[in-house]
C-alpha positions, 0 to 999 in steps of 0.5 A, a space after each residue: 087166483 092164488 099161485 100154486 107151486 106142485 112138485 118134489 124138491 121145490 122149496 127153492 123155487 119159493 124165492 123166485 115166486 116171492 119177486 113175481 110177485 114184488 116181496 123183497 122185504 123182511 119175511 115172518 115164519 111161523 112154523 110148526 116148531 116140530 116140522 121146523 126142527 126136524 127139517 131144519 127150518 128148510 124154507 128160513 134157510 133156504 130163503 136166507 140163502 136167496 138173501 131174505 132176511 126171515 125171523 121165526 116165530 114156533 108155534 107148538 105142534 097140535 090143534 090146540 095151537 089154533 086159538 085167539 091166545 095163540 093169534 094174541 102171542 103172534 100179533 104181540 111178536 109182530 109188534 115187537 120186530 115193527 112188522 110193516 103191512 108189505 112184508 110177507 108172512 109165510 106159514 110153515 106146517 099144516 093146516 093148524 099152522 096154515 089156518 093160524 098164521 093165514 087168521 094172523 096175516 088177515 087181520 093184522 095191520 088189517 092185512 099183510 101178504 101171505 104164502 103158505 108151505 104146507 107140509 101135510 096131505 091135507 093142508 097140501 091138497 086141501 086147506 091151504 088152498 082157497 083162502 080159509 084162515 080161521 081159529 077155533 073156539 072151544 064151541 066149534 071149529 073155525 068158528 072165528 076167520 076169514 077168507 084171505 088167499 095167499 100170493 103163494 102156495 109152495 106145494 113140495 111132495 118130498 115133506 110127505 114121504 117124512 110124515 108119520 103113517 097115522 098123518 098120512 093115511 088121515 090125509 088121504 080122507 082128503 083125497 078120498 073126499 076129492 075123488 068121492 065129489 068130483 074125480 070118478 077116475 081118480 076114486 078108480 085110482 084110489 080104490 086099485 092101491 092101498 097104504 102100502 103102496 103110496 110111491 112118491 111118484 103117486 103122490 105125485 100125481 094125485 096131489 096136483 089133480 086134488 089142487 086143481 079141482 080145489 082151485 077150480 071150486 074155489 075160482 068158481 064160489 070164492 066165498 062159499 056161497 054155492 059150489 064150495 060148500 061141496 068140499 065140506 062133504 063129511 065135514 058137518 059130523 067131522 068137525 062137530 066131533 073134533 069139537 066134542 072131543 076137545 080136538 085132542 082125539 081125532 085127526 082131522 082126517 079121520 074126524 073127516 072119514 067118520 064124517 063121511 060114513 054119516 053122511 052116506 047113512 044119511 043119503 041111504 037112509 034118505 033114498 039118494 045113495 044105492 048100495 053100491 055107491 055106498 059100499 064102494 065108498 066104505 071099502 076105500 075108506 077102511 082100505 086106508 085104515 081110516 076109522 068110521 066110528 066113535 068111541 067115549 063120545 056123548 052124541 048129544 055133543 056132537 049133534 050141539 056142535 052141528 048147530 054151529 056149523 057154519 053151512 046153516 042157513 035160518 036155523 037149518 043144516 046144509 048137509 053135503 051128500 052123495 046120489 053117486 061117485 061124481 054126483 053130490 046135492 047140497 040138502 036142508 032138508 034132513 030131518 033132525 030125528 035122523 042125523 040124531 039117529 045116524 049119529 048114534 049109529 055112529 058110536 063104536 059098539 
C-alpha cells in the first residue's frame, strides 16, 4: 500500500520518506503554478534543502490543464532535462495537477516513481490516494488513464486553511460523500458544524479518517472491480455535468453534491432511500453551501455523458446508491426514463 503521510506542517517529513523508499536522485515538480507561488514552491525549497536537486514544470491552474496537450508539453520538458526511469516525479497542487502529473509518471518511460502533495481537500482526502491518474477528453472526464499508486502521499492539513472558501466548501462534498458511504458517526460529526466552524483541529481530524477508509477501499478492490466502484457515489451525474459544461463552470465538488442529490432521487423514486435518509442527506449538503441543482445546462448533454461513464458494463449504467447513511448497492438496473426524468428535475427553476 501507498504511504500516507497525515498531518499539520509535514512538508518536512517528505525527504526522510523519499530515502525509505530509496529516491536520492533528481526530482521533477510539476506544480499548480498558483499553488507554487503563492506558497513559495514549499516542497521544491524545502527538498532542495534536505540536498535534492528539483526542477519545476508550472502547470496553469484549472480543469482545462488536464488534457494529452498538457501530458504532451511534460513528456517533451522530461525529454529535454534527460529524465531517467528511477527518478521521481512528484505532483504539487489538486487533484488536476495530482491526475495529470500521476498520467505522466505512469506513462512516461513506461513508468517512473511518483509522490504526490495535495493541497486541496478533495485531492487530500480523495484523489490522490488509490492511484487513479487519468486525463480528460472533452467527451468525459478521466476518459484516458491508469491506475498508478504512488510511493508517497504527503497529506500537510496547514495547505487548508489558505484555500479559497469556494474550494474548500467543494471539498467537503468529499467528506460528506465518505461519511454518506461508510462513516455514520463521522456524518453525525459533520451534520453538528457548519462552514463556519471548520477549525484547523477539525480537520485535522476528519481528513485522516477520510484517508483511511479510502486506503481501506482501495487495499480491498485495487482496480475497481467491486467495492470501489462505491466512491463514485454521486460521481455518475457529477462528472457527466462537468462534462457538459466544458469543465469550466462546476467545481468538481459541487459537480460532485449535484450528483449526489440525483442519486438519492433515484433511490427515492426506486423505493431504496426513506425520507428520513434522504432529508438528512439534503440538509448536510446545503449546510455547507454546496449547490444541488443546475443552471444553463441541456440535460440531453448530461445524460450522453453518462453513457460514457467508466462504471458501465455491457451498455448499462452502474448507479452508486443509498438504502440508508452506512448502507450504499451498486445498481444496473435503473430505468433510462427515470435517470432522464431525474435529471431534469435537477435543473434550477
Amino acid at each position: 500500500m501507498e504511504e500516507a503521510l497525515v498531518g499539520r506542517d509535514i512538508l518536512p517529513d517528505l525527504s526522510a520518506a523519499l530515502a525509505r523508499h530509496g529516491i536520492d536522485g533528481r526530482l521533477f515538480l510539476i506544480a499548480d503554478a498558483r499553488v507554487a507561488e503563492q506558497t513559495g514552491n514549499a516542497p521544491a525549497r524545502i527538498l532542495t534543502e534536505s540536498g535534492h536537486t528539483v526542477h519545476t514544470y508550472l502547470v496553469p491552474s484549472g480543469e482545462g490543464s488536464k488534457s494529452l496537450r498538457q501530458a504532451e508539453r511534460i513528456y517533451h520538458w522530461l525529454a529535454e532535462q534527460r529524465a531517467e526511469r528511477k527518478e521521481l516525479i512528484l505532483a504539487f497542487g489538486g487533484g488536476v495537477v495530482g491526475d495529470l502529473a500521476g498520467f505522466v509518471a505512469a506513462t512516461y518511460l513506461r513508468g517512473m516513481p511518483l509522490a504526490h502533495v495535495p493541497t486541496t481537500l478533495v485531492a487530500q482526502i480523495d484523489s490522490s490516494i488509490g492511484g487513479k491518474v487519468a486525463v480528460d477528453l472533452p467527451e468525459g472526464k478521466n476518459l484516458v488513464g491508469a491506475f498508478y499508486p504512488a510511493l508517497i502521499t504527503c497529506i500537510d492539513v496547514r495547505f487548508l486553511e489558505s484555500l479559497a472558501r469556494r474550494d474548500l466548501l467543494a471539498g467537503w462534498a468529499e467528506v460528506i460523500k465518505t461519511a454518506l458511504l461508510f462513516d455514520p458517526p463521522l456524518f453525525d460529526e459533520i451534520a453538528g458544524r457548519g462552514p463556519d466552524d471548520l477549525t484547523s483541529d477539525f480537520l485535522l481530524s476528519v481528513v485522516p479518517r477520510c484517508v483511511r477508509w479510502k486506503q481501506k477501499v482501495v487495499a480491498e478492490d485495487p482496480k475497481e472491480q467491486g467495492i470501489r466502484a462505491l466512491l463514485n457515489y454521486g460521481h455518475t451525474i457529477g462528472h457527466a455535468l462537468e462534462a457538459a459544461t466544458g469543465y469550466e463552470r462546476y467545481l468538481h465538488g459541487e459537480a460532485v453534491a449535484i450528483g449526489m442529490h440525483g442519486a438519492a432521487r433515484i433511490a427515492q423514486h426506486l423505493g431504496l432511500l426513506g425520507a428520513d435518509a434522504f432529508a438528512r442527506q439534503q440538509a448536510v449538503i446545503a449546510q455547507y453551501k454546496l449547490p444541488v441543482r443546475y443552471t444553463n445546462v441541456d440535460p440531453a448533454a448530461i445524460e450522453s455523458a453518462i453513457a460514457l461513464d467508466k462504471k458501465n458494463r455491457h451498455g448499462k449504467v452502474r448507479w452508486i446508491l443509498l438504502e440508508d447513511v452506512g448502507k450504499p448497492r451498486i445498481e444496473s438496473g435503473v430505468p433510462q426514463e427515470l435517470v432522464r426524468k431525474v435529471i431534469e428535475e435537477l435543473q434550477a427553476c
